[in-house]
Structure formats: C-alpha cells, structure tokens
C-alpha positions in Angstrom: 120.9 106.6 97.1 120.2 104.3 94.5 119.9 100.7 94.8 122.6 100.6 92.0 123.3 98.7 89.0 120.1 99.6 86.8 119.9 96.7 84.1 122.2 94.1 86.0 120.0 90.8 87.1 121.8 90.6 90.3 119.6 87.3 91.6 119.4 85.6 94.6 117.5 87.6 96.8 114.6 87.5 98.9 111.7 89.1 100.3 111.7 86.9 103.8 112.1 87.9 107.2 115.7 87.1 107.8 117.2 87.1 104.1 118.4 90.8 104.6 122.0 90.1 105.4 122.3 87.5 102.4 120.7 89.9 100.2 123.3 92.6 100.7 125.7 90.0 100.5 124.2 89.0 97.0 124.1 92.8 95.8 127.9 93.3 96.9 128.8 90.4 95.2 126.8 91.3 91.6 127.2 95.4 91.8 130.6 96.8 92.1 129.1 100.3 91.7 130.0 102.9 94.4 127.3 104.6 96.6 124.5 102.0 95.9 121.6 101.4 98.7 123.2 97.9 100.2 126.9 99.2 100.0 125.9 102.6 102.1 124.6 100.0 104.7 127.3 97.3 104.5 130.1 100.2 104.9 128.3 101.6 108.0 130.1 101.4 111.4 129.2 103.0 114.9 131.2 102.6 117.7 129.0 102.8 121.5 131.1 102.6 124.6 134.0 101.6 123.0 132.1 98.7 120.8 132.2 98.9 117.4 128.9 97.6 115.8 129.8 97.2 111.8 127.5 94.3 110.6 124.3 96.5 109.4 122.7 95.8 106.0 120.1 96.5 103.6 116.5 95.4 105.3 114.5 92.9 102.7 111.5 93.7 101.8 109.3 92.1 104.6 111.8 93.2 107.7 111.0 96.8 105.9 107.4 96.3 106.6 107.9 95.2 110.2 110.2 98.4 110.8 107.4 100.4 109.1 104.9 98.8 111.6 106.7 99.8 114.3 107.9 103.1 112.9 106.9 105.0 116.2 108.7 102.5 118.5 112.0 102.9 116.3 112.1 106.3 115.4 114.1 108.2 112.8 111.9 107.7 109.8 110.8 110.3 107.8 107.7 110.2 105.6 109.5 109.3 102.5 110.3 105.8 100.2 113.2 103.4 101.7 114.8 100.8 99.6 115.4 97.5 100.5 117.4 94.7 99.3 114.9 92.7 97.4 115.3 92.9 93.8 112.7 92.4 91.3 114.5 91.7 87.4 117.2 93.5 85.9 115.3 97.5 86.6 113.7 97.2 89.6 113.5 97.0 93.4 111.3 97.0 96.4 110.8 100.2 98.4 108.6 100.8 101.3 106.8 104.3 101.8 107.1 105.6 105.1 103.9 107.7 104.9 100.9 105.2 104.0 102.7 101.4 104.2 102.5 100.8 100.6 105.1 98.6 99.1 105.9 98.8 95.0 108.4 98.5 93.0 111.0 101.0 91.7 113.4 101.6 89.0 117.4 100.6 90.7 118.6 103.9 89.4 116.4 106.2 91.3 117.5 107.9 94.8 115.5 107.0 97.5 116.7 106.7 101.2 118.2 103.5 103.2 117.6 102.5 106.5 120.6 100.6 108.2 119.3 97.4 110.1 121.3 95.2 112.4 120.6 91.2 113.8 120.9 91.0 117.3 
C-alpha cells in the first residue's frame, strides 16, 4: 500500500514511542485518499471470542523499530520494507526494513507493506 497523498504536507506527526495512534489520526484527517498505509490500519477489525478489537493503527517510526527488535517474538513479518506513520515533508515517509533494521525514508506514493498495531 502506499502511505498516500504524495505532495500533501500532512504535519503533525511523530517519530515517538506512543504517537502512533495520533499519527494515524493526523493522516486520516489531512489524506482523504482511499487505500493509503494508515487508512488500511484504521479500517481493520478482528473479532476473538465474540470481542471485536477495531482500534489498530499505523506504528510510528520508533514503535516500528521495537516490533522489528522483537520480530521473532511477534511473528508474521516477512523480510520486506513496512511503513509507518511518521511523515517526513510533503514526498516522503519512514519505513522500516524487516531484513537488516535499517530505517530510511521513502517516497508516500510507493507500495510497501503495513503492519497493524494495537495499545493494550
């Protein structure tokens, strides 16, 4: 997916441990485009045992590296680049590759994958 709005200074986001949920909050409210990175995670739902867990979002850029450093414990990752919901400017984002731990930036309209993430 893309992390959407190529060119669009969105603004407001973070790279802290914890600013996840307010940064997909931020994209939602500054992207209207369909199918983008934070609005794949924002419209996720799962339902376990009758509850139905909808509150997931786009991981910033630091709760990214923690889920990278404990990759093994989480599970599910493949060795590939992951978005997350810091922006950088009007063209580009942070990703996280899932191969070596190296975080860069990336152009918003590229595809890469999203990870859902949760508070609990």
């Amino acid at each position: 997916r893309p992390w959407g709005c190529y060119g669009t200074y969105i603004g407001g986001t973070s790279s802290s441990v914890g600013s996840g949920q307010s940064n997909t909050t931020a994209i939602l409210n500054g992207c209207s485009e369909a199918g983008t990175a934070a609005r794949i995670c924002d419209d996720y739902s799962v339902t376990v045992g009758g509850i139905v867990y909808d509150d997931w979002f786009l991981p910033s850029k630091n709760e990214l590296n923690l889920m990278y450093n404990n990759k093994n414990a989480l599970g599910g990752f493949v060795n590939n680049y992951y978005w997350s919901s810091s922006e950088d400017g009007t063209n580009f984002a942070w990703l996280q590759n899932f191969f070596n731990g190296d975080q860069s930036l990336n152009l918003k309209g590229d595809s890469l994958r999203v990870r859902a993430v949760r508070a609990f």
